[in-house]
C-alpha positions, 0 to 999 in steps of 0.5 A: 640258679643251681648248677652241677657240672655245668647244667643247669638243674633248678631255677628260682625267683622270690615270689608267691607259691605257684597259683597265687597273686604276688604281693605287688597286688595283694599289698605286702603283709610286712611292710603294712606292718612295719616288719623289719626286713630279714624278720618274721618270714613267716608272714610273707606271702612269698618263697625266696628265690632259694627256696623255689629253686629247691621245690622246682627240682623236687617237682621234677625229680632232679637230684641237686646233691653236691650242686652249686648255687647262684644268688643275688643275696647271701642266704638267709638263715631258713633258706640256708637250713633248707640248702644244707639239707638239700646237699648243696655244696657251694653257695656263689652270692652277688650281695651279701647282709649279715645273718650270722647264725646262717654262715654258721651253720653253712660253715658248720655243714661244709658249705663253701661260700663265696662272694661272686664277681664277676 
């Protein structure tokens, strides 16, 4: 979910590209062959939720410079390359797992990141 002055701009959830059937019906690539999960994301099917809430507001022309982001998971280190780039200011996440260079790089670009709790 990103949000700028309380609205919100662009949604996102992880999945196949728009068209094509999700990987509960074709199989997982990565677990079929036992891909450890936060590697090689360049053969899966999928988008990150991240990911997809990006493309959503580029499709519709919506600006999400100096935005907010809500997610489940703490970025990981492709998705948060796209988020600097992107101009998101601030990252809330429920879960966390450690991708090292991805807080880096957050904190290198002036990210703010923080735990949510509700």
């Amino acid at each position: 979910l990103i949000v700028k002055e309380r609205r919100i701009l662009g949604t996102g959830y992880n999945g196949a590209p728009a068209g094509l059937r999700h990987c509960d019906e074709t199989g997982c690539i990565r677990e079929n062959s036992s891909i450890p999960s936060g590697t090689r994301h360049e053969l899966c099917r999928g988008l990150h939720a991240e990911q997809n809430a990006i493309i959503q507001a580029a499709y519709y022309g919506i600006s999400i410079k100096d935005s907010t982001l809500y997610c489940t998971n703490k970025p990981c280190v492709i998705c948060s390359k796209m988020l600097i780039n992107a101009g998101i200011r601030k990252i809330l996440y429920k879960d966390g797992y450690d991708d090292v260079l991805a807080e880096e790089m957050l904190t290198e670009a002036g990210v703010q990141i923080e735990r949510f709790v509700p």
